[in-house]
VEXDREN-2710 file (C-alpha; in Angstrom, 1 decimal):
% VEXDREN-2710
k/r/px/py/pz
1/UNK/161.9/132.8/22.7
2/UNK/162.5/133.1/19.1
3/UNK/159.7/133.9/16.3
4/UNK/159.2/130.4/15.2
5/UNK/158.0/129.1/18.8
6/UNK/155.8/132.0/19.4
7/UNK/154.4/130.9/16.0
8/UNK/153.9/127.1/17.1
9/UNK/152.1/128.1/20.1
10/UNK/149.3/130.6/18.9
11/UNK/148.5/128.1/15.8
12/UNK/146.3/125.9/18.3
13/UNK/144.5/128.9/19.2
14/UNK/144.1/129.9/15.4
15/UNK/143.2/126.2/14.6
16/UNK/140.0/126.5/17.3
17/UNK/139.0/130.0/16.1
18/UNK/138.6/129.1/12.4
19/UNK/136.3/126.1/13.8
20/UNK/134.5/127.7/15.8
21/UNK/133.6/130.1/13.1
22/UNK/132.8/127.6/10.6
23/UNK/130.3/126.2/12.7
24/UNK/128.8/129.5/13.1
25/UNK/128.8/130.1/9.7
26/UNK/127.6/126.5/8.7
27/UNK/124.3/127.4/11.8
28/UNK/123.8/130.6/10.0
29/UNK/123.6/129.1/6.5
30/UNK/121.5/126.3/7.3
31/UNK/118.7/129.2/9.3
32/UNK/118.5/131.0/6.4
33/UNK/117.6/128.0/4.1
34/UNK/115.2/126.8/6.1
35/UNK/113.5/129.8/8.1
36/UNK/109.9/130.5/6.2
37/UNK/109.6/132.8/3.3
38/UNK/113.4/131.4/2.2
39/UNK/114.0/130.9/-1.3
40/UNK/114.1/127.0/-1.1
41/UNK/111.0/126.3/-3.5
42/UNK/112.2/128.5/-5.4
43/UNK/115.7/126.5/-5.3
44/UNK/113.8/123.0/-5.7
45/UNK/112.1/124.2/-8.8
46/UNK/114.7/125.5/-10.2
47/UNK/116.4/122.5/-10.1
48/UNK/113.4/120.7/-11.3
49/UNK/112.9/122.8/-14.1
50/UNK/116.6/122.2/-15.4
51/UNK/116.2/118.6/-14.8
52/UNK/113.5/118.1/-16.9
53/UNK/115.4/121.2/-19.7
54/UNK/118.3/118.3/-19.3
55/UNK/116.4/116.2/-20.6
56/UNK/116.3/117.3/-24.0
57/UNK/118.9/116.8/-26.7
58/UNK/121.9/119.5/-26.5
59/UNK/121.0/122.7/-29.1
60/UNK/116.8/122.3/-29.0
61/UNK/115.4/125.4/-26.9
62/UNK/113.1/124.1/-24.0
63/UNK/109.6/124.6/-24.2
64/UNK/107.4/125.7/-21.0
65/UNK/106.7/123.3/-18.4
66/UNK/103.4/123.6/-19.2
67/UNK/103.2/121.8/-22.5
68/UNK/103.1/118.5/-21.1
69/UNK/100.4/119.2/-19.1
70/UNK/97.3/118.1/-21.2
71/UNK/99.6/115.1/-22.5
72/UNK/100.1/114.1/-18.9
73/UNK/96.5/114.5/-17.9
74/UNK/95.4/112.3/-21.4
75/UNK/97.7/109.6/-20.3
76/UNK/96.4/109.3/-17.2
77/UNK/92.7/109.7/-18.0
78/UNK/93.4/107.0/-20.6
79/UNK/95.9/104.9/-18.4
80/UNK/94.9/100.7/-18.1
81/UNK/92.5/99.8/-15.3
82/UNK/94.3/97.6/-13.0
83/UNK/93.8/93.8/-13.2
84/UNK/91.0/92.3/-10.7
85/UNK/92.5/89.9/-8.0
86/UNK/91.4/86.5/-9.0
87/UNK/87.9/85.2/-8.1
88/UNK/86.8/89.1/-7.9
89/UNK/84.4/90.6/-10.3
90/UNK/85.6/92.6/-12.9
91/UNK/86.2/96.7/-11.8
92/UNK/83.5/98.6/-14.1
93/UNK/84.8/101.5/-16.1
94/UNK/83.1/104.8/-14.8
95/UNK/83.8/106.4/-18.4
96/UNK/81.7/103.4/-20.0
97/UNK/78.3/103.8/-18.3
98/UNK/75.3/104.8/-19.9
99/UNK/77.9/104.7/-22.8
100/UNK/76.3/102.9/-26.5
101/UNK/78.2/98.9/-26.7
102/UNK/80.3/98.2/-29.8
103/UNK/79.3/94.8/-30.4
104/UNK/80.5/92.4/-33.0
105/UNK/77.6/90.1/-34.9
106/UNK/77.9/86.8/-36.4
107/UNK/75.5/84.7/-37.4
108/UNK/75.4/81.2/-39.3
109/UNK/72.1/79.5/-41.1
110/UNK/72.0/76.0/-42.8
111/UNK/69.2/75.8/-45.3
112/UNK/67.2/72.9/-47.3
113/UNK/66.0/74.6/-50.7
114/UNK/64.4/72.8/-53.7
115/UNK/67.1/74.5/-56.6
116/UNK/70.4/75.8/-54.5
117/UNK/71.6/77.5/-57.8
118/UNK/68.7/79.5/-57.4
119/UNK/68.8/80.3/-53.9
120/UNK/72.0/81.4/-54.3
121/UNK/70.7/84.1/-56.3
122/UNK/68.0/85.0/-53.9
123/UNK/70.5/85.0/-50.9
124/UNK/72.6/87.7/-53.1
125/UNK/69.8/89.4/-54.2
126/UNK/68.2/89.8/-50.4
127/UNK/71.7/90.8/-49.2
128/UNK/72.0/94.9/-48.3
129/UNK/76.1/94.3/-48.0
130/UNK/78.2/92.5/-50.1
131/UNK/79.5/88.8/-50.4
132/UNK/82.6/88.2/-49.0
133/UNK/82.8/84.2/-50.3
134/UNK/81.1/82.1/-52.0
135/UNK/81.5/78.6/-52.7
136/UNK/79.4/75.7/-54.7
137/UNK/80.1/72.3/-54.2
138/UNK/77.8/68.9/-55.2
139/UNK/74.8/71.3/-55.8
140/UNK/75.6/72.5/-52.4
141/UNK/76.1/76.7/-51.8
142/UNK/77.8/78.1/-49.0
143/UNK/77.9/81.8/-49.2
144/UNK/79.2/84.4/-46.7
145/UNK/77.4/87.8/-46.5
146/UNK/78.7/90.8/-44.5
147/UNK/75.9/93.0/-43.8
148/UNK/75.0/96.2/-41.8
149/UNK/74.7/95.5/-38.2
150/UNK/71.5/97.0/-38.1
151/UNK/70.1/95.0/-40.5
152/UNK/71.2/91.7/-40.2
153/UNK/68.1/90.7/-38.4
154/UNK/66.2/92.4/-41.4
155/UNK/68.0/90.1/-43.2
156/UNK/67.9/86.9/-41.3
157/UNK/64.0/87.5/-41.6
158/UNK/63.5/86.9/-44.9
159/UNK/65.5/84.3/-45.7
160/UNK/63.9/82.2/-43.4
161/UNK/59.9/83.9/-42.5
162/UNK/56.9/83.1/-44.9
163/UNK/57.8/82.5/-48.6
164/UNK/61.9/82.4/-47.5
165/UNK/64.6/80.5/-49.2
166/UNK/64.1/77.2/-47.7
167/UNK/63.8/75.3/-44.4
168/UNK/65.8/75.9/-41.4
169/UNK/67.7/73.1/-40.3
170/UNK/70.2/74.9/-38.1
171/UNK/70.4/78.5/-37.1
172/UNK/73.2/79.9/-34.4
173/UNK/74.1/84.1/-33.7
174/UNK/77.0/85.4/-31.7
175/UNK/77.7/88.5/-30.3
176/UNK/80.9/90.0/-28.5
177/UNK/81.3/93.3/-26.8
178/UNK/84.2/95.3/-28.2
179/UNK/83.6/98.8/-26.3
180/UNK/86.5/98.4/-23.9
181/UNK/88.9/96.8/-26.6
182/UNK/87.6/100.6/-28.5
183/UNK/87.7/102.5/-25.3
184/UNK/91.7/101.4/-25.4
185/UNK/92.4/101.9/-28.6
186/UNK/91.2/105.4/-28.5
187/UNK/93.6/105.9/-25.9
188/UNK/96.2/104.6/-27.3
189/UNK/95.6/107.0/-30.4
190/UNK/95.0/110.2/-28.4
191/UNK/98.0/109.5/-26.6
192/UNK/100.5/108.9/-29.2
193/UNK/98.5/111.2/-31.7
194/UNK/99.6/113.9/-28.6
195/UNK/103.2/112.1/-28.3
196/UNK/103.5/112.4/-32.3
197/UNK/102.8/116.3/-32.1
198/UNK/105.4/116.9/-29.4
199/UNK/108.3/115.4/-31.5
200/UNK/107.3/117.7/-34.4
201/UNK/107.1/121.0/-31.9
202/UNK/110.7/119.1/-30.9
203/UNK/111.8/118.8/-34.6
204/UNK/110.9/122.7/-35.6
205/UNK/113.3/123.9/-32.6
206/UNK/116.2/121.3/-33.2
207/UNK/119.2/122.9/-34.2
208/UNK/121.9/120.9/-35.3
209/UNK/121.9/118.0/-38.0
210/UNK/122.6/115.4/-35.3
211/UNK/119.3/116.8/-33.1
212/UNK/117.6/116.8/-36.7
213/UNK/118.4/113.4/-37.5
214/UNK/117.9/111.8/-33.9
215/UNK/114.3/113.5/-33.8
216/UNK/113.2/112.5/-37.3
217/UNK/113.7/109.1/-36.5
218/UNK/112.2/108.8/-33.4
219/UNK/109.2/110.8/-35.3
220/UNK/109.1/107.8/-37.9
221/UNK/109.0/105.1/-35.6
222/UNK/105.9/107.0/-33.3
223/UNK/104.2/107.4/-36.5
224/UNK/104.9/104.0/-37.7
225/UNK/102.7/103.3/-34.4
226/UNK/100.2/105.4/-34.7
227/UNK/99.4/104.0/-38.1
228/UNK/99.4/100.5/-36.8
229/UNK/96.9/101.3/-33.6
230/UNK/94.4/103.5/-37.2
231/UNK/94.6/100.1/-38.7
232/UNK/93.4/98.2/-36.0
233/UNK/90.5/100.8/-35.0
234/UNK/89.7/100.6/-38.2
235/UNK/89.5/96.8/-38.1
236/UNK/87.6/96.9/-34.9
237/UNK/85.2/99.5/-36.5
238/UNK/84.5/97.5/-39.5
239/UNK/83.6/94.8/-37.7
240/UNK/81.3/96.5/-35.6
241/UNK/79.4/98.4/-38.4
242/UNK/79.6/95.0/-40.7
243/UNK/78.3/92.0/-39.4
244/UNK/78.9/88.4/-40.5
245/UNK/76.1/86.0/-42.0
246/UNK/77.4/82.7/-42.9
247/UNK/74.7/80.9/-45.7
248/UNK/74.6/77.1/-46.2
249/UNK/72.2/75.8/-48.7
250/UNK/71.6/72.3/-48.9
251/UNK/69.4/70.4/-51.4
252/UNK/66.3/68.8/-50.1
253/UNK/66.1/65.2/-49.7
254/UNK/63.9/63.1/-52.0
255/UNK/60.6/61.8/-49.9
256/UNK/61.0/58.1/-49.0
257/UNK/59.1/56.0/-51.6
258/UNK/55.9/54.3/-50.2
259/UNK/55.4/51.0/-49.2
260/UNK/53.6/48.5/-51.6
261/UNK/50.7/46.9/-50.2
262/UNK/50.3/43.3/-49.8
263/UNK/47.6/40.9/-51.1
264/UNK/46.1/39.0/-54.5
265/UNK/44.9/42.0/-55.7
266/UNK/48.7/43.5/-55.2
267/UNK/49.9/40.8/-56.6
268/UNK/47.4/41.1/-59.4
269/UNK/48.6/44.3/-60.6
270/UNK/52.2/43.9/-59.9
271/UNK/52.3/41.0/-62.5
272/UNK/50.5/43.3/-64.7
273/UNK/52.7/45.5/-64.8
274/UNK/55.3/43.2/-65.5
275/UNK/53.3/41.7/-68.1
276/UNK/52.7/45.6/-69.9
277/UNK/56.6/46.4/-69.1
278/UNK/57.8/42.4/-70.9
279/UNK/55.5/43.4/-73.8
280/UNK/57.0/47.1/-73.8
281/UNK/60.4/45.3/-73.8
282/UNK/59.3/42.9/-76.6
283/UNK/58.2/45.2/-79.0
284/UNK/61.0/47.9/-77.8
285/UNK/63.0/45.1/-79.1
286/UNK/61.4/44.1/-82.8
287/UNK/61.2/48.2/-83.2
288/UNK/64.9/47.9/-83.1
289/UNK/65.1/44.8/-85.1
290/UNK/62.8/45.6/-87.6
291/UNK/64.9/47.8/-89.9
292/UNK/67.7/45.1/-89.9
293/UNK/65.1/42.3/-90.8
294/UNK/63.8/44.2/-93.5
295/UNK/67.3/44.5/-95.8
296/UNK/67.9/41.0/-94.7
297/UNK/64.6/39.6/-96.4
298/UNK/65.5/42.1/-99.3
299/UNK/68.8/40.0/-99.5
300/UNK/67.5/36.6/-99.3
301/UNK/64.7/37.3/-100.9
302/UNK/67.5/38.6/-104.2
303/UNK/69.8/35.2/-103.3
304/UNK/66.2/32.7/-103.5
305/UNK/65.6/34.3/-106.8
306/UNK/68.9/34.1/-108.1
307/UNK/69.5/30.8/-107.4
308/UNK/65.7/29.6/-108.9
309/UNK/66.6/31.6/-112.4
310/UNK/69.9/29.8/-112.5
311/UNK/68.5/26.1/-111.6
312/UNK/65.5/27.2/-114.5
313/UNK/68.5/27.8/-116.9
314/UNK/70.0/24.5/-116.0
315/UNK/67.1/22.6/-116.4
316/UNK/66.8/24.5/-119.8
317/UNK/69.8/23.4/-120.9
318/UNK/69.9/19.9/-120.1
319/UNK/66.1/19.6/-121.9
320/UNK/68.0/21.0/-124.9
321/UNK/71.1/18.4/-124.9
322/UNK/68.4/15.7/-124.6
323/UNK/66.5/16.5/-127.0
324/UNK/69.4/17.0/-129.5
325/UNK/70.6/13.6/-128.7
326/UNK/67.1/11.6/-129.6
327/UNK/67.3/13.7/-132.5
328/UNK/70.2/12.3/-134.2
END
């Protein structure tokens, strides 16, 4: 028996050996990994730790794990309340109770005043705010007065109690409860006010140009954010502290005329008065006419005497003629 066949017959016998002690290996491995006291957490956060260290853009040095903590635990104090199924009530905030309502006032009062002009000024000059609009139209004022919350039943009071503008003909208030649309808001600031503060900690470690440029422009755009949930607290907040009075002042209608009573004796003294207001026509009249009938007595009174000098001068004349013809 040559080499090579002694060969070919021992290599099933190697083949079994090697498996055999890769399966005792393989039991052995997976003992140790997990037997108690192993270093498996310790494995699973190490691999969770450079998860979340992958996650960051290439050349920034990772901050502790712990940073994100209080961001996590705003976001999720400050997370949306899940929608009620339909037809149940409405889940009530725990955070909200025994909390102070934002409400929003409006209120709208239609007035009858003698002079509107003039009311208009009293309206301004009884407002503790400013006026937002004002228009006049066919001696009709409408004016729109935002006004301190607090005050706008102050306000309300005197334009309509004892010795107000005018007469009430139409009076309506509103309220609406903001506090949740605030409560959100809030939220939504503290959360990307915390979000805006982790880009810059992420912008003072970048490294490279590209990191640089990558983080500065998501920086922009959160701040661009932030800015536009501001503006809208601010809105919210302004119309909370300011409330809206709406003013209509209308001029008060003339009183209906009475009616004339019936009778001779009515009669009587309505065709006196007709007689006094002919006569007060009549003489209305001649007043007029009387300056034009003056100069034109003036004139004819100048054309009758004219006309009598020249027939005096004719008869003159012909008396003359005559007489000179009997003479010779």
């Amino acid at each position: 028996m040559n080499r090579w066949q002694r060969a070919t017959r021992r290599l099933p016998v190697r083949l079994l050996a090697a498996g055999v002690a890769l399966v005792v290996v393989t039991w052995l491995a997976a003992a140790a990994l997990t037997a108690p006291g192993s270093g498996a957490p310790a494995g699973r956060d190490a691999v969770s730790s450079g998860g979340s260290s992958g996650a960051a853009r290439p050349g920034i040095a990772a901050g502790p794990a712990e940073a994100d903590a209080p961001a996590a635990k705003l976001d999720q104090r400050a997370a949306p309340m899940p929608a009620p199924a339909p037809g149940a009530p409405a889940p009530v905030n725990p955070d909200l109770i025994g909390q102070e309502r934002a409400v929003v006032r409006t209120a709208r009062l239609t007035l009858d005043v003698a002079d509107p002009p003039a009311a208009s000024a009293r309206v301004r000059a009884a407002a503790c705010g400013f006026v937002a609009n004002e228009q006049t139209r066919d001696r009709a004022a409408n004016l729109t007065l935002r006004v301190p919350a607090t005050r706008l039943d102050e306000l309300i009071g005197q334009l309509t109690g004892p010795g107000g503008v005018g007469r009430v003909t139409d009076r309506a208030e509103q309220a609406e409860d903001v506090t949740d649309q605030m409560a959100d808001l809030e939220g939504r600031l503290n959360n990307q006010r915390a979000s805006v503060a982790r880009i810059r900690a992420l912008l003072e470690r970048a490294v490279t140009v590209g990191d640089v440029v990558a983080i500065e422009s998501e920086l922009t755009q959160r701040q661009g954010e932030l800015e536009s949930l501001e503006k809208r607290m601010a809105a919210v907040s302004g119309r909370v502290a300011l409330a809206t009075l709406t003013v209509t002042l209308n001029p008060e209608a003339p009183p209906p005329l009475a009616e004339a009573p019936g009778g001779f004796l009515a009669g009587l003294a309505a065709g006196w008065r007709a007689f006094l207001a002919t006569g007060t026509a009549v003489l209305t009249v001649l007043g007029v006419l009387a300056p034009f009938l003056a100069a034109l007595a003036v004139i004819v009174g100048l054309l009758l005497g004219a006309r009598g000098t020249l027939r005096r001068g004719r008869r003159a004349a012909s008396g003359e003629s005559a007489a000179t013809g009997s003479g010779g």
